[in-house]
N, C-alpha and C positions, 0 to 999 in steps of 0.2 A: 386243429384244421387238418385235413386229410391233402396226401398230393393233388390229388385232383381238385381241390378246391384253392389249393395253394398256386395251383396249373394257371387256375382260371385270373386268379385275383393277379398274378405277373405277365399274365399276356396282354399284347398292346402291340402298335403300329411299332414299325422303325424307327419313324419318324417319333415318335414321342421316347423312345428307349435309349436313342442318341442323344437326348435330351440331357443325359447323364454325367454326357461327355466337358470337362471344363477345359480351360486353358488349363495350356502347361501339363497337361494330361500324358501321361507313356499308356499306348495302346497297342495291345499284341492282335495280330490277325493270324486264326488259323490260313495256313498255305494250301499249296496244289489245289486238287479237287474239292478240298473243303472250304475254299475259300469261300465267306457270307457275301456274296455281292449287294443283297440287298441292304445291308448292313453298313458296306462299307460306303454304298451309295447314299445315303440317308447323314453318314459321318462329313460327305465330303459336300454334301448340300446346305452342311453349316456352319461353310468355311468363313464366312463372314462375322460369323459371331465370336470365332476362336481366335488365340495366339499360340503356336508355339508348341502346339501336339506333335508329340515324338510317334511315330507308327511304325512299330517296331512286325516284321516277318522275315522269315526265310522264301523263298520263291511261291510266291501267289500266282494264280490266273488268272484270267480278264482282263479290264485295264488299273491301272495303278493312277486314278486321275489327281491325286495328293500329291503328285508330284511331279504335276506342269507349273510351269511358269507363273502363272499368274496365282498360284496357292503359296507362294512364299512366304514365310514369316506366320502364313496359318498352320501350317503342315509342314513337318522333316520326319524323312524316311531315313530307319537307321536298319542298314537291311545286312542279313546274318547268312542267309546264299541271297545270288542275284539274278533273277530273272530275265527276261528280255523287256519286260514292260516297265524293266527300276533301272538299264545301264544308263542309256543315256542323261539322267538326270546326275547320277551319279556323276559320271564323265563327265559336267558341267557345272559341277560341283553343289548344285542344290539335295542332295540326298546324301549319306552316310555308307560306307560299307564297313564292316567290322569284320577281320578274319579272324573267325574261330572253327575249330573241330566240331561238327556237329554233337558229340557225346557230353561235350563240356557248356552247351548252349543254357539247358536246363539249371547247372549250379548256379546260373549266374542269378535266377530268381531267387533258387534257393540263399543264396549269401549274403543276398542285399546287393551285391552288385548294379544290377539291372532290375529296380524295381519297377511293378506295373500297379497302373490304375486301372484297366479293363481289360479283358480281352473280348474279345468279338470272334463267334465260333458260329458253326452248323453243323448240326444235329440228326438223329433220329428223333422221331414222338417219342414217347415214353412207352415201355412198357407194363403191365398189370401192377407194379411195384414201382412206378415211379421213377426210371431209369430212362434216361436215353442215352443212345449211342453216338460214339465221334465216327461211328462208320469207317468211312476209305481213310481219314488224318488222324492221327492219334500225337505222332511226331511230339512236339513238346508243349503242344497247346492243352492237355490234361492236366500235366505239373502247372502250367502257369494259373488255370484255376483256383488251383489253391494256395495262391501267394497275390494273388491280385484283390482289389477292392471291390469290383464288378465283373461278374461273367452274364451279358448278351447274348445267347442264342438266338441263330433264327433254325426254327423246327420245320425242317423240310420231310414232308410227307416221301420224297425220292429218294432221301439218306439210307442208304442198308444199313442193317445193324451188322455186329461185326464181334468175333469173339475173340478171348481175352483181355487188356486191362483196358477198355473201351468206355465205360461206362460212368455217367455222372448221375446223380440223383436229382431230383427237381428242384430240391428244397437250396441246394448250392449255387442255383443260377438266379441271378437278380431280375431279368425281364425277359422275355419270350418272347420271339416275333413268328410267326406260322406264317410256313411257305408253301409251294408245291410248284416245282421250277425242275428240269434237267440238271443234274451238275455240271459244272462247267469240266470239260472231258481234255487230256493230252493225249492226239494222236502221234503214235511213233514217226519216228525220224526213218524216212524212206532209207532202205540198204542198198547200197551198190554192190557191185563184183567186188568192186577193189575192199567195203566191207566185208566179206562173206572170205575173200583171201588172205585178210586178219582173223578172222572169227575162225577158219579152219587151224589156224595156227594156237590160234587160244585153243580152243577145243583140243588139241592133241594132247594139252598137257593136264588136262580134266580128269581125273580117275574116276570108275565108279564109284558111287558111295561116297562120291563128292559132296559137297554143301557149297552152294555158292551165292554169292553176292553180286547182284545185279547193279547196271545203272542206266545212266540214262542217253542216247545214243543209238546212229547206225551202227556198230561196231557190238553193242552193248546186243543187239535186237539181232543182230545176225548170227551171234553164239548162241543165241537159243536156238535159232534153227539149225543149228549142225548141230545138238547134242542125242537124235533121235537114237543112233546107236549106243547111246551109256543107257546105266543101268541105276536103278535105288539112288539117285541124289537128291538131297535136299535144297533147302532154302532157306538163308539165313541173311536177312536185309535191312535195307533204312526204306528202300524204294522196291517195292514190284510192278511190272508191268504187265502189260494183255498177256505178253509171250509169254510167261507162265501156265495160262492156260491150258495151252495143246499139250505142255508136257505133262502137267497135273493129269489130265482125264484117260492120257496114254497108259499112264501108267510109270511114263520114264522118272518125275519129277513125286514120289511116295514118302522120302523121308524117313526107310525104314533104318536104313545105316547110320542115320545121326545120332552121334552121342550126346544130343542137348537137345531139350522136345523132340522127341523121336517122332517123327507124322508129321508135323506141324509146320507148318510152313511160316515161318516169324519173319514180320518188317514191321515199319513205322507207319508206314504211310502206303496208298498205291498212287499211280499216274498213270491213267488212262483211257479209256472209253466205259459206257455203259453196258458192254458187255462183261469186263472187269466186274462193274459196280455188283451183277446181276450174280459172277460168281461168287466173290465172296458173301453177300449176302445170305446170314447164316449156317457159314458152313464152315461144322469144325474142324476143317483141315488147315484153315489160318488160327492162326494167335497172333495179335497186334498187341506189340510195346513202345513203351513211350522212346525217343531216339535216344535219352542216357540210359538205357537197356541195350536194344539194337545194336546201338555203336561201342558199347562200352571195350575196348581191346581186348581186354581180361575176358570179359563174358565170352567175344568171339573166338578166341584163342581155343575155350571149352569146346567147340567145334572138332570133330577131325576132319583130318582132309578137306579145310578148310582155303577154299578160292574164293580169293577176291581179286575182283576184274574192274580196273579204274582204267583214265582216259590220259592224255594231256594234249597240251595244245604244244609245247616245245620241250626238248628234252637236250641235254646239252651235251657233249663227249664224257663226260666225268660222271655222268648220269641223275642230276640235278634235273626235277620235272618243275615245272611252271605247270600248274593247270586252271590257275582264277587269274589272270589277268593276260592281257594283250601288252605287253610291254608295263608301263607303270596304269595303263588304264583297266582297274579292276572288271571284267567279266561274268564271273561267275562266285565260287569259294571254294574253302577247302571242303565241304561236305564230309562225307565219311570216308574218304579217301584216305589219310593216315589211320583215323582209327581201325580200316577195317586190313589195312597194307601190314600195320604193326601185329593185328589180331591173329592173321595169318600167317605171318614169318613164326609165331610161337604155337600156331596149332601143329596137332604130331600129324605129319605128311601132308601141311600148308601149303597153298603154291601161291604168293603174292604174286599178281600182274598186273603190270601198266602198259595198255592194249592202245596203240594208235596206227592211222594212216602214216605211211611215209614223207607226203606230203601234204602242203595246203593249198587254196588258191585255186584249184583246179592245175596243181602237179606246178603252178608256178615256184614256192619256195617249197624248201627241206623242213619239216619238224624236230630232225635231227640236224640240231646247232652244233656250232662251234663251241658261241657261249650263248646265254639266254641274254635277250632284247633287254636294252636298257632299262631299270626301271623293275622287271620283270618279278613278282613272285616264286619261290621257291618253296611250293606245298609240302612234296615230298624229296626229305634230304639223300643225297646219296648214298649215305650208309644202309636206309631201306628199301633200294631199292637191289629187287632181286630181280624177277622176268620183265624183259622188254619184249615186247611183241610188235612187227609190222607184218605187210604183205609180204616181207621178203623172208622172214623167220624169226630166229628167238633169241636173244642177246641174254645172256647169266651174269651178273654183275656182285651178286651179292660175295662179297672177300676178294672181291678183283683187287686188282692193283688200278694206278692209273691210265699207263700201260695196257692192260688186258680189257680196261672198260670201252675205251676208242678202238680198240680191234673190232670188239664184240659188234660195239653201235654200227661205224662204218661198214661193216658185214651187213647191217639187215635196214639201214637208210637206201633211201632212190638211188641208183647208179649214177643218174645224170648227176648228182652233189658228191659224189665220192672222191672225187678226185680233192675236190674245195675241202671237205673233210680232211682227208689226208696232211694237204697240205698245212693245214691249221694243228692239227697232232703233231708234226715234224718241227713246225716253226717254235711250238709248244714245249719241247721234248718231251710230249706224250711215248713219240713212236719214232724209232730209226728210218730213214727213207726207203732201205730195203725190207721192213719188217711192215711198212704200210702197204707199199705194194702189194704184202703177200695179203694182209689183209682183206684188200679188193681185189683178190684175183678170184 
């Protein structure tokens, strides 16, 4: 039998391809922009027939309807990052979160850990040989292929193809579904001033001939625009965004100084509009690998001047980030934030940063704690954390003392919280009364 005959004899409805699906079933969905919506809508139309399907991804788009109220006991979501369309559930305790390091997601199929019964993906058509593309998602839905019992495509005539280790052959996917739909797109997080008077801060500490790691965020989107005056940097990522674009076509974002794919612009995945989609769309200045590539520390380390730029939502005097969860109520995950923080403290002339607003709320609370909120996550430990960055400037932590790390923070937190700061260092014996002062002066 030829692919194309093989094409023909496993194409079918959704509805008959979910057919597959039994109790007690672990199901992976490709995330972000690749998410199968058709797929996944056709899976949750036979909730009535099922018990007990585990639906296992990292942040999808659309909606997540597996995990209302009224699918309980059909459907638990055990989710690896977490979206906006899987907290609440979570928070309510019908869904699952599991913190892990993005780079470490993949062993777990590999080990038996976390095995699967399906996955459910979108695709390129095939081409002349039989190949289709994961396009914009690669992230760890490739690996799970080939540890899973069923791989589900739906074949979207939209999907760019995409180059590097993208590619599946026909004969490895068990049923087919043909689509021709938009993908489902993430538009950026509007920037403010008070973004762009972080991002000038991050930026100053950017060398040419940088390589850097992207995410996701005002803060994240606004360092792309103030990088127009560097020069030869790369891109080395889990995630890309539009804002790559303008710097690729300038000329700014070439990739000639990297010492790992020299050109190549490497992530796992993208997130963003159809203009993205449109660029990379064959075009070999990307190479997409699976996220145990991407994130691997080691790998990223091979980088020079290697910057990676993460977020958080609280950071504490002693320099302890929370960044997946609101107190004990999980948010988000750790994504590639340790792997790529760690990757960077070992590449030669790495600059790890952890880039946030001063405050939250609309300037109501400080994100620069005393301590972190009860409950609270601790993604990345204090010993790795090296650049703090707000609006206010750049706090150096990495071999501080305890001492020298509460100076630093309290220097580049809101003023209006300085003082509460202070005080919390003195009562602490972080800091002498005279030696805080001088700190917030």
């Amino acid at each position: 039998m030829t692919w194309s005959e093989e094409y023909r004899h496993k194409q079918m409805s959704a509805e008959e391809a979910l057919q597959a699906v039994h109790s007690g079933a672990r199901v992976w969905i490709q995330s972000g922009c690749g998410t199968p919506s058709p797929l996944v809508n056709a899976l949750v139309a036979r909730a009535s027939e099922l018990r007990d399907v585990e639906i296992v991804h990292m942040m999808t788009l659309g909606s997540a309807d597996y995990t209302r109220p009224e699918y309980e006991g059909h459907f638990r979501h055990r989710g690896l990052f977490l979206g906006p369309n899987v907290r609440e559930a979570v928070a309510a305790g019908r869904a699952d979160y599991t913190p892990i390091f993005l780079s470490e997601i993949e062993g777990l199929f590999e080990n038996g850990a976390l095995p699967l019964d399906v996955v459910l993906m979108q695709v390129s058509p095939p081409d002349s040989h039989g190949f289709v593309s994961l396009g914009t998602t690669v992230d760890c839905t490739l690996t799970a292929t080939r540890f899973a019992k069923l791989v589900i495509a739906e074949i979207n005539d939209r999907m760019p193809r995409t180059h590097g280790d993208t590619v599946l052959h026909v004969s490895h996917i068990s049923a087919l579904v043909e689509s021709s739909r938009p993908l489902l797109e993430m538009h950026a997080e509007p920037f403010t001033e008070m973004h762009m008077r972080v991002a000038r801060n991050v930026a100053a500490l950017i060398p040419d001939g940088a390589t850097l790691q992207t995410g996701i965020g005002g803060v994240s989107e606004a360092v792309l625009r103030c990088l127009d005056d560097k020069r030869d940097l790369g891109i080395h990522t889990e995630m890309c965004p539009d804002g790559v674009i303008d710097l690729m076509e300038s000329g700014v974002m070439n990739g000639e100084r990297k010492s790992l794919h020299r050109g190549k612009a490497v992530a796992a995945f993208v997130l963003g509009t159809q203009r993205l989609f449109d660029f990379i769309h064959e075009n070999p200045s990307f190479e997409f690998r699976s996220i145990g590539y991407t994130n691997d520390p080691f790998v990223v380390a091979q980088n020079d001047r290697m910057v990676a730029i993460n977020s958080a939502l609280q950071i504490d005097l002693t320099g302890q980030v929370c960044a997946d969860s609101m107190g004990a109520r999980p948010y988000s995950g750790f994504g590639g934030q340790i792997d790529f923080i760690r990757g960077a403290a070992r590449s030669r002339g790495g600059v790890p940063i952890i880039a946030l607003p001063a405050t939250a709320r609309n300037g109501a609370v400080s994100r620069i704690v005393p301590v972190l909120e009860p409950g609270a996550g601790v993604v990345t430990s204090r010993a790795d954390v090296h650049y703090v960055v707000t609006e206010h400037g750049v706090a150096y932590l990495h071999g501080r003392t305890l001492r020298e790390r509460a100076e630093a923070l309290i220097a580049i937190a809101e003023p209006r919280f300085q003082t509460e700061l202070e005080d919390f260092a003195v009562r602490s014996h972080y800091l002498e009364r005279e030696k805080a002062a001088a700190a917030c002066a």
